[in-house]
SEVO-941103 format. One record per residue (C-alpha): x, y, z; residue in three letters. Coordinates in steps of 0.2 Angstrom, whole numbers, plus 5000, padded with zeros to 4 digits. Layout:
BEGIN
+------+------+------+-----+
!    x !    y !    z !  aa !
+------+------+------+-----+
!    X !    Y !    Z ! ALA !
...
+------+------+------+-----+
//
This chain:
BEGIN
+------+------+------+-----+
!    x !    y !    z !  aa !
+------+------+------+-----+
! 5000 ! 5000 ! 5000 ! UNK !
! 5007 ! 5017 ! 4995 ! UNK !
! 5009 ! 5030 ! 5009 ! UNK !
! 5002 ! 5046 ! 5002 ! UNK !
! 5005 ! 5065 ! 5011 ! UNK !
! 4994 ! 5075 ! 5020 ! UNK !
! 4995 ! 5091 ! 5016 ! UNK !
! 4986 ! 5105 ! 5027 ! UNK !
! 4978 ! 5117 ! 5019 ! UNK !
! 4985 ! 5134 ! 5020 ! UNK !
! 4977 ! 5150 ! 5016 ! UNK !
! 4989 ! 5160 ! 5011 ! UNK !
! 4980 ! 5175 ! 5012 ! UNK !
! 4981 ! 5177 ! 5030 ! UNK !
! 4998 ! 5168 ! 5030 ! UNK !
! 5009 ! 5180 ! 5037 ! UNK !
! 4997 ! 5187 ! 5050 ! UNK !
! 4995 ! 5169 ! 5058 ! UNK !
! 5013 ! 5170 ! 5061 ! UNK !
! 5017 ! 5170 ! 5082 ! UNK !
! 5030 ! 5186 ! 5087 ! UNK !
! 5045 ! 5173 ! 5087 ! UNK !
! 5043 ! 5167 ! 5069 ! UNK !
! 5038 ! 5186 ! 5064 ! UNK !
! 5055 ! 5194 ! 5071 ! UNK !
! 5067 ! 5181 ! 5063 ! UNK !
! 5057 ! 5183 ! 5050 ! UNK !
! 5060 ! 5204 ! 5051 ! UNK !
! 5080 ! 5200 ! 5058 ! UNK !
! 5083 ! 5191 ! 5040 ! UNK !
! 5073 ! 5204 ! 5028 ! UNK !
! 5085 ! 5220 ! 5038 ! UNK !
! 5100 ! 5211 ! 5035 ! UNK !
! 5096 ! 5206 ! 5018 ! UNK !
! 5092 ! 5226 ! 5017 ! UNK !
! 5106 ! 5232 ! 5027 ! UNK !
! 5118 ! 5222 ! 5013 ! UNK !
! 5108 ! 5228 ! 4999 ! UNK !
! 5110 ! 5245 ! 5002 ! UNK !
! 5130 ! 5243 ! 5007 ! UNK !
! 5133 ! 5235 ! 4988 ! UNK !
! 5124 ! 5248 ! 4979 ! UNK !
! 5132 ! 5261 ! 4991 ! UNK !
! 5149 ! 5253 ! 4987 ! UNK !
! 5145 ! 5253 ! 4968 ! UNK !
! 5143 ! 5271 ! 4970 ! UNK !
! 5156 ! 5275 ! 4979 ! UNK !
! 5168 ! 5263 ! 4968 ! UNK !
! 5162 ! 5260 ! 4952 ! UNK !
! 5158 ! 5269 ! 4937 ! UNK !
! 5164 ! 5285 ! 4930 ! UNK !
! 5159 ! 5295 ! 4945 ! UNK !
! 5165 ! 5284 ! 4960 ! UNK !
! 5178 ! 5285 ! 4971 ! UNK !
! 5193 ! 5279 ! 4964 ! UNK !
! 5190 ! 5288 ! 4948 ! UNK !
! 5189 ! 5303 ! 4958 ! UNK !
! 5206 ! 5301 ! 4965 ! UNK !
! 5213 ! 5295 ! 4945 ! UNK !
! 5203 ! 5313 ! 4938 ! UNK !
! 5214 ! 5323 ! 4953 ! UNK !
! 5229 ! 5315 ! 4950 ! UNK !
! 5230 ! 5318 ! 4930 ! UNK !
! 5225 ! 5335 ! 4934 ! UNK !
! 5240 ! 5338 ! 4945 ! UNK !
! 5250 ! 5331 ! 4930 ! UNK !
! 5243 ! 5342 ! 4920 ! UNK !
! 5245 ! 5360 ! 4931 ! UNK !
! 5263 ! 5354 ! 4934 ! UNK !
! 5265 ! 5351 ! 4914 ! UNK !
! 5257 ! 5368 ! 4911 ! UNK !
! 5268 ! 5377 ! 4922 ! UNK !
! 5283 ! 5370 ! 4914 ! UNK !
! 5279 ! 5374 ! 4897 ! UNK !
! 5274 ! 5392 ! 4904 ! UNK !
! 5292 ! 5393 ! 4911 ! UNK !
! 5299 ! 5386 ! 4896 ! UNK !
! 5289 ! 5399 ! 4885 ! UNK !
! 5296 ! 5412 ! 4897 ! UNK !
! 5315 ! 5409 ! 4892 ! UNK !
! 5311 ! 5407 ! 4876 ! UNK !
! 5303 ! 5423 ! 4875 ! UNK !
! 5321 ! 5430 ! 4885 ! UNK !
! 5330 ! 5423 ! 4871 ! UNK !
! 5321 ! 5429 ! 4857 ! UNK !
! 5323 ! 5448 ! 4866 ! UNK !
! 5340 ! 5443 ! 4867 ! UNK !
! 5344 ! 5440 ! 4849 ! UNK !
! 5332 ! 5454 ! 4841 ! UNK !
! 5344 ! 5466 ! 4854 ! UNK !
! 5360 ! 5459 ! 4859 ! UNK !
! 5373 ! 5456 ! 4846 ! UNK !
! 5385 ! 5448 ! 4856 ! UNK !
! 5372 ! 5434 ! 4862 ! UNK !
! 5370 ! 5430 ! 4842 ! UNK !
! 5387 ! 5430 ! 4840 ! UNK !
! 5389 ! 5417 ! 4856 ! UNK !
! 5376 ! 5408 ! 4848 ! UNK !
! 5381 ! 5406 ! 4831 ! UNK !
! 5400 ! 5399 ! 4836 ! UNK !
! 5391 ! 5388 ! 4848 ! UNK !
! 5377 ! 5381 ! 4839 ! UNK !
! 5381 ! 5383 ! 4821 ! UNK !
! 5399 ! 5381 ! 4823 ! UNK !
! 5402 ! 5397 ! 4814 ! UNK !
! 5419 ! 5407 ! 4814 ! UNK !
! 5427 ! 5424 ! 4809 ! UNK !
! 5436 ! 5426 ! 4795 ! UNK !
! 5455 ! 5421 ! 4800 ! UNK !
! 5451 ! 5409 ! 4814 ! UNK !
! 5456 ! 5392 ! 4817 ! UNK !
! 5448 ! 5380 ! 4828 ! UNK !
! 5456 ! 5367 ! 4834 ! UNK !
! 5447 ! 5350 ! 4837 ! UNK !
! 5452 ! 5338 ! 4853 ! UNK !
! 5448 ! 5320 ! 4854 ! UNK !
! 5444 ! 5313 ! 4871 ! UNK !
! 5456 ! 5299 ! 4876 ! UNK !
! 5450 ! 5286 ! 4886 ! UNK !
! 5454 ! 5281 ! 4901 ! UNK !
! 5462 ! 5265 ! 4898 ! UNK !
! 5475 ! 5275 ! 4885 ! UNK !
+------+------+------+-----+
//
């Protein structure tokens, strides 16, 4: 003879009010914690993910450093080339300078003399 189950009717209407006060507090403790979690994750997403999170935030500051740093070398950069450019519309000593210096020029009747660099073990 097969055993069969009996299964008491439930109305699940009324189900959660026929709960006693123990079974309705787990019942509460599980849903707040599950809550509680819920809220930390998407807290933590915004905080750590995406475009506008937290770590981004520190990646955005940090290449805008760079960057102030960058523009404040190219601004003292500009500065001496500007000095320079004064220099040679002005000064024709510092053209002089430079043309033997960069160009390699010379006057008209001078020798330049040329020394290799012996090495140490020579």
């Amino acid at each position: 003879m097969p055993k069969t189950r009996i299964q008491p009717e439930i109305d699940k209407s009324n189900r959660f009010l026929r709960l006693d006060e123990k079974a309705r507090a787990k019942m509460w403790s599980g849903a707040k914690k599950t809550i509680f979690v819920l809220v930390l994750l998407i807290m933590a997403l915004l905080l750590f993910g995406g475009d506008f999170g937290l770590i981004s935030l520190f990646r955005y500051r940090r290449f805008e450093r760079h960057l102030e740093s960058q523009i404040e070398f190219e601004k003292a950069r500009q500065d001496s080339l500007k000095e320079v450019l004064m220099r040679l519309n002005t000064d024709d000593e510092f053209k002089e300078r430079l043309a033997r210096e960069k160009l390699r020029m010379v006057r008209d009747g001078e020798v330049i003399y040329r020394f290799e660099e012996q090495k140490a073990g020579e």
